[in-house]
Structures are given as structure tokens and as C-alpha cells.
N, C-alpha and C positions, 0 to 999 in steps of 0.2 A: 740565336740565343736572346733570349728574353732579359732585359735588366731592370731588377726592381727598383723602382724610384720612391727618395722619400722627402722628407719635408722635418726641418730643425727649427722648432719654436723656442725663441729665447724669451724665456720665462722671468720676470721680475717679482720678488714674493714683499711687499709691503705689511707692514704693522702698523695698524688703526689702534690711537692711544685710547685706551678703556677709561685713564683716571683724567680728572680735570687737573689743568695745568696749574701751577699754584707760582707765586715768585721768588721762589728759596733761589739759591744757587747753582741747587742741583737740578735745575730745568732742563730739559734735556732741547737745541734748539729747533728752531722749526725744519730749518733741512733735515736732520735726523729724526724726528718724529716717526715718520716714515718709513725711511731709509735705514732700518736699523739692522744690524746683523742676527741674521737668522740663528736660534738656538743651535750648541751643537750637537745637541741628539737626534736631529732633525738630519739624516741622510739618505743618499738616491735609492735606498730599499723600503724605506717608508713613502718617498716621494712618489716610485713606481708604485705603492700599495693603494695610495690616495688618488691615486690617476685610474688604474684601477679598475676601483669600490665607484668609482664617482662614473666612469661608462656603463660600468655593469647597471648602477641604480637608472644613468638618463634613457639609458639607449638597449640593456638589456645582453642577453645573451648572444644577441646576434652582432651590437654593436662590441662587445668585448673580443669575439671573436676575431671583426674585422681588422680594426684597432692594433691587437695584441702582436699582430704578425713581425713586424719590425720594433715595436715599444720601447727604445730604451733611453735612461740617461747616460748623455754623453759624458755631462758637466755638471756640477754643482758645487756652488761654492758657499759656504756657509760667512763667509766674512765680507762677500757682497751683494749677499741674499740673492744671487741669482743662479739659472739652469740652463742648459741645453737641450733638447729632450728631441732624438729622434722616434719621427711617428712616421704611416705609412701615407702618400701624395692623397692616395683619394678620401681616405679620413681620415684628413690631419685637423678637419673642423671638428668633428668627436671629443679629439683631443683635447682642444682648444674650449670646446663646449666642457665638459669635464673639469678643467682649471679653472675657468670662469666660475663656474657654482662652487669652488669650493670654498667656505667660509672658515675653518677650523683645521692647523694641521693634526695629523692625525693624535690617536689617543691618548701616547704619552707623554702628548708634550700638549694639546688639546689649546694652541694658543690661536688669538684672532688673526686669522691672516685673508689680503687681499692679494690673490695672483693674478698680474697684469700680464699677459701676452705682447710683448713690447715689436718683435718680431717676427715674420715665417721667412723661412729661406731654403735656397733647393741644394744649396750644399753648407757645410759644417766650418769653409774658411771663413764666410762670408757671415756667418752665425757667432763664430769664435770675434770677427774682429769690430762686431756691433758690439759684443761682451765688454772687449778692450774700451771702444771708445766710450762707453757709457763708463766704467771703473776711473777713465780719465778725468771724462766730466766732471765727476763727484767727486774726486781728490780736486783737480781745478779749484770750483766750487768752495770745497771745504778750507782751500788757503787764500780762496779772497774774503770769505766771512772769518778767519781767523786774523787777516791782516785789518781789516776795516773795522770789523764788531770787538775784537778785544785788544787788552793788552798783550804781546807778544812773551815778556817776559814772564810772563803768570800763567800763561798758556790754557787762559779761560775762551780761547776759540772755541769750533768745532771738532776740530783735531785734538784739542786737549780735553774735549768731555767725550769723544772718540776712546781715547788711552786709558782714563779714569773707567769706564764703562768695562773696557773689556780687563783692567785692572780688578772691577769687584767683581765680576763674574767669574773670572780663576779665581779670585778670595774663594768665593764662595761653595765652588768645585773644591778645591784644597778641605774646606772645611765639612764638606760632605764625604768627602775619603776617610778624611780621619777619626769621625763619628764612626763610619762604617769599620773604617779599621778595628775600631777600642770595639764596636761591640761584637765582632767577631773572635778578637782576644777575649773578650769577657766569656764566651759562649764555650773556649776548649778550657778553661779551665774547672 
């Protein structure tokens, strides 16, 4: 019996800041510049779409074919912009190539992103606990620039323009529901 082997690239999705940095309050700091949480409209069905569109354009009908055989996400987390993504051993560079050129995730969300390939591994434990340690890191990270760069009490760390962040983007969900709400009430009456 034949066993198909494959290959788990841990995917890292980066955000390249589009505006200049200005010295208000609301900077967001240089560890997170980057490091930001991925949109949440942004999941492994679009992820799998843009992996894809992106073989089919490099590599054509033959390289999607290849590819496509095993293709899936294992993992993705949207809160630490990163994925799991099993692919098949002998083209798992397709893959890799693929993510590398993608500049934009897809349509509806069309924001600048850089996918770093941080990892390949021949099994999914071994993929999962590079995941772990990199989520450590970056909490690590985020409470010695919270301990050292701010006041504790005021919670202008990392960690507290972390909380504020994901504070105004539910704001701002909330208030897209409820637009949508009213003008759907408006529409039965």
C-alpha cells in the first residue's frame, strides 16, 4: 500500500502600513505594525481561493492539478494572522511559490498583505507547535514592550493598543449591523 505523503507550510500573513506614521497617541507600535490581526472576513475558503487563482495563474492547469490533490487548510487563525496549509511533498514549492506572489488578499476584503512562509514540515505536530511557539514569542514580546515602553497603570503598552484595536473594530462591526439592521426595517415597511 502506497501512502501519500505531504508537506505543512506554516504560513505567517503580515501587514505593510500603507499610511505614514504620524505622533498622535493612536500609533500603533512598531512590533504590531506588522503583526496585526488579520481581518475577520478573511477565512480558509477564501484562503484556499487565493492559493488557488495564484497556481492556476503561475504554474497553469497542470500545476493546479498537481497541487490541488491534497490542498487543504488545516489551520487558520485570524487573531494571529497565521495558517497551516497542508499541500502535496512533491509540490509543495507551487504552493509556496503561490503565497510568495500574493500581494492582496482576495476581493472582499482586497487589503495589502505579505505571506511569509515561516515553515515546511512532514507532519502537522511539528507544524502546530512552531504555531504555539511563535504565539508565545509574541505575547513574550508584547509584555516586555508593555513592561519597559509604558506605564503599566494606563495600559499604553502593546497589549493595551492590542485591546483598544480589537475594541474599535467590534465598535465598528456593531455599527455596520445596525445600519444594516435599520435599513432593512426601513425596506418592509
Amino acid at each position: 500500500m502506497v501512502r501519500v505523503k505531504n508537506r505543512y507550510l506554516v504560513v505567517k500573513f503580515l501587514y505593510p502600513s500603507t499610511t505614514p506614521s504620524s505622533s498622535s497617541k493612536d500609533v500603533v507600535p512598531q512590533l504590531l505594525q506588522l503583526h496585526q490581526p488579520t481581518p475577520d472576513a478573511f477565512h480558509a475558503g477564501l484562503l484556499l481561493r487565493a492559493i488557488r487563482d495564484g497556481i492556476t495563474e503561475l504554474f497553469g492547469d497542470y500545476g493546479m492539478g498537481m497541487a490541488s490533490t491534497s490542498l487543504k487548510i488545516n489551520y487558520h487563525s485570524p487573531a494571529t494572522s497565521t495558517a497551516i496549509i497542508r499541500c502535496p511533498q512533491a509540490h509543495y514549492q507551487m504552493v509556496w511559490a503561490a503565497l510568495t506572489y500574493m500581494t492582496k488578499l482576495p476581493k472582499p476584503i482586497n487589503t495589502p498583505v505579505v505571506v511569509q512562509v515561516v515553515r515546511v514540515s512532514g507532519t502537522i505536530k511539528k507544524a502546530e507547535m512552531e504555531v504555539i511557539r511563535r504565539a508565545k514569542e509574541i505575547i513574550l514580546r508584547a509584555k516586555i514592550e508593555q513592561r519597559g515602553g509604558a506605564d503599566n497603570a494606563t495600559g499604553d503598552g502593546m497589549v493595551g493598543h492590542i485591546v483598544k484595536m480589537v475594541e474599535r473594530r467590534r465598535e465598528e462591526q456593531v455599527l455596520v449591523r445596525v445600519e444594516e439592521g435599520e435599513e432593512e426595517d426601513d425596506s418592509d415597511e
